[in-house]
C-alpha positions in Angstrom: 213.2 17.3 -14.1 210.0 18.0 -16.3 211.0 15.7 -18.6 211.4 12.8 -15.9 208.2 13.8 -14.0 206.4 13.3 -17.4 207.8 9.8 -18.1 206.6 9.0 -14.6 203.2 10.0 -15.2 202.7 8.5 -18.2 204.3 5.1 -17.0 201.4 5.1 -14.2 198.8 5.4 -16.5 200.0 3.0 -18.9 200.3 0.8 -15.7 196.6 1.5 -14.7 195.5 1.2 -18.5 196.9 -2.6 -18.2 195.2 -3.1 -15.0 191.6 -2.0 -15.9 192.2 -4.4 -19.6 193.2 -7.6 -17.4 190.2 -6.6 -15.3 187.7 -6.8 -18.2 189.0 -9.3 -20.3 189.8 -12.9 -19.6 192.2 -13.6 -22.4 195.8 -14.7 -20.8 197.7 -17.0 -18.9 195.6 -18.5 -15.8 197.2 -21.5 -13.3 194.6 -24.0 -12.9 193.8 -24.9 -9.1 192.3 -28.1 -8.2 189.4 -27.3 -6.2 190.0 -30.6 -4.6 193.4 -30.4 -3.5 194.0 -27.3 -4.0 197.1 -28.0 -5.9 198.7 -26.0 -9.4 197.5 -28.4 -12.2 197.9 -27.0 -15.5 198.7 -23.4 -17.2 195.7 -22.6 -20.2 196.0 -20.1 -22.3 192.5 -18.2 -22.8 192.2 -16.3 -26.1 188.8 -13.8 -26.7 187.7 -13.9 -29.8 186.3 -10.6 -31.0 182.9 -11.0 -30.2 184.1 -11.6 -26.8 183.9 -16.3 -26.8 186.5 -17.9 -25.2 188.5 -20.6 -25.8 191.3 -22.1 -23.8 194.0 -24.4 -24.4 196.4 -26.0 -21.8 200.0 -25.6 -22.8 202.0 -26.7 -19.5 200.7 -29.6 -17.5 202.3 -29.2 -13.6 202.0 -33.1 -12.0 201.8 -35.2 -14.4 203.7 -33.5 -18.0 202.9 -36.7 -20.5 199.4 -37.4 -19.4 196.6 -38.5 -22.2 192.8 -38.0 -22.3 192.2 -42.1 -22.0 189.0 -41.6 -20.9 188.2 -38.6 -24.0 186.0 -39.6 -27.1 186.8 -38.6 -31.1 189.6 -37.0 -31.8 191.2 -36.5 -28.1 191.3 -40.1 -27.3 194.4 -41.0 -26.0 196.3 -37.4 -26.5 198.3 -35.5 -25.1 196.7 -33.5 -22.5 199.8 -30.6 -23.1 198.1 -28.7 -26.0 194.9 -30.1 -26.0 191.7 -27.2 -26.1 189.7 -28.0 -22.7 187.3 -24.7 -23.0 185.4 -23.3 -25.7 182.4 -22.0 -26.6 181.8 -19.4 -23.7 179.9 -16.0 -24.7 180.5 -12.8 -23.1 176.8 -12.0 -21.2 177.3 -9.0 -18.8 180.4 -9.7 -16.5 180.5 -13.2 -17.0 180.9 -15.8 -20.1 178.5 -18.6 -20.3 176.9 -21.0 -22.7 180.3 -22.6 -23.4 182.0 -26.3 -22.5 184.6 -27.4 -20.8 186.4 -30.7 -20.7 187.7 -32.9 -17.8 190.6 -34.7 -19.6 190.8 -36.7 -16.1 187.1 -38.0 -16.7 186.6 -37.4 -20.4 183.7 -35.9 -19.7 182.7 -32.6 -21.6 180.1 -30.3 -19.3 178.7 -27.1 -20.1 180.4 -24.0 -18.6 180.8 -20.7 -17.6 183.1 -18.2 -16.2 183.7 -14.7 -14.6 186.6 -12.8 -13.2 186.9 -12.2 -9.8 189.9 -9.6 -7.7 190.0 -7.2 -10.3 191.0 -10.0 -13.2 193.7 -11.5 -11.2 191.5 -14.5 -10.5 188.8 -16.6 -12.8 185.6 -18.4 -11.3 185.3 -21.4 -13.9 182.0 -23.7 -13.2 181.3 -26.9 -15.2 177.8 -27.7 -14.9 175.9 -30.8 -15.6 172.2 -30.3 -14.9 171.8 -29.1 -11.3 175.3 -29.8 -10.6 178.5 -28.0 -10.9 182.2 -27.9 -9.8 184.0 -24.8 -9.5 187.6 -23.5 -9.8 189.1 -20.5 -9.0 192.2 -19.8 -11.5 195.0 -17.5 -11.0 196.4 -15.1 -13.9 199.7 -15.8 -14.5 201.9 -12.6 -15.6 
């Protein structure tokens, strides 16, 4: 019975050690949602670098699975949007990243960005900006 109650507790606090590193960190699996139509885009796959920038990659389109960056310049011109790097750049400054960019593969456009976790990790606020506008998504962390 000892030996079961032990297991139990230490299964709950490697449960809530996994909970408070998904709160801090952004690195995972996050569901893109269109702020527009509030539909499931894309999966991107956010890695931290050790000084804490992000980058993000998207490795599952949802709608449309063999669209291309037409509208992208350089090297991403007419790509494949499945595995292309959309986010980089971003550096950790308090509870939020910022400083980074983010590309639009549906405009080609490339605007500065930022981020920050919301509901305990499960959920990332990601901003584009250019000048005094921005758009903003809210992602979901995919388990």
């Amino acid at each position: 019975m000892i030996q079961i109650a032990k297991a139990a507790c230490l299964a709950t606090a490697l449960g809530l050690v996994s909970q408070l590193a998904l709160a801090g960190s952004a690195a995972g699996l996050w569901k893109t949602i269109d702020d527009e139509t509030k539909q499931a885009k894309a999966l991107v796959q956010i890695n931290e670098a050790p000084n804490g920038e992000l980058t993000g990659k998207v490795i599952k389109l949802y709608l449309h699975p063999d669209a291309v960056c037409d509208k992208c310049d350089g090297a991403n011109k007419g790509k494949s949007v499945n595995g292309m790097q959309i986010l980089w750049g971003l550096k950790k400054s308090g509870e939020e990243w910022s400083d980074g960019q983010i590309l639009d593969p549906k405009s080609g456009k490339i605007y500065t960005s930022g981020a920050k976790l919301m509901d305990d990790g499960k959920k990332l606020r990601v901003r584009g900006y250019i000048g005094p506008f921005f758009r903003t998504q809210v992602w979901e962390r995919q388990q």
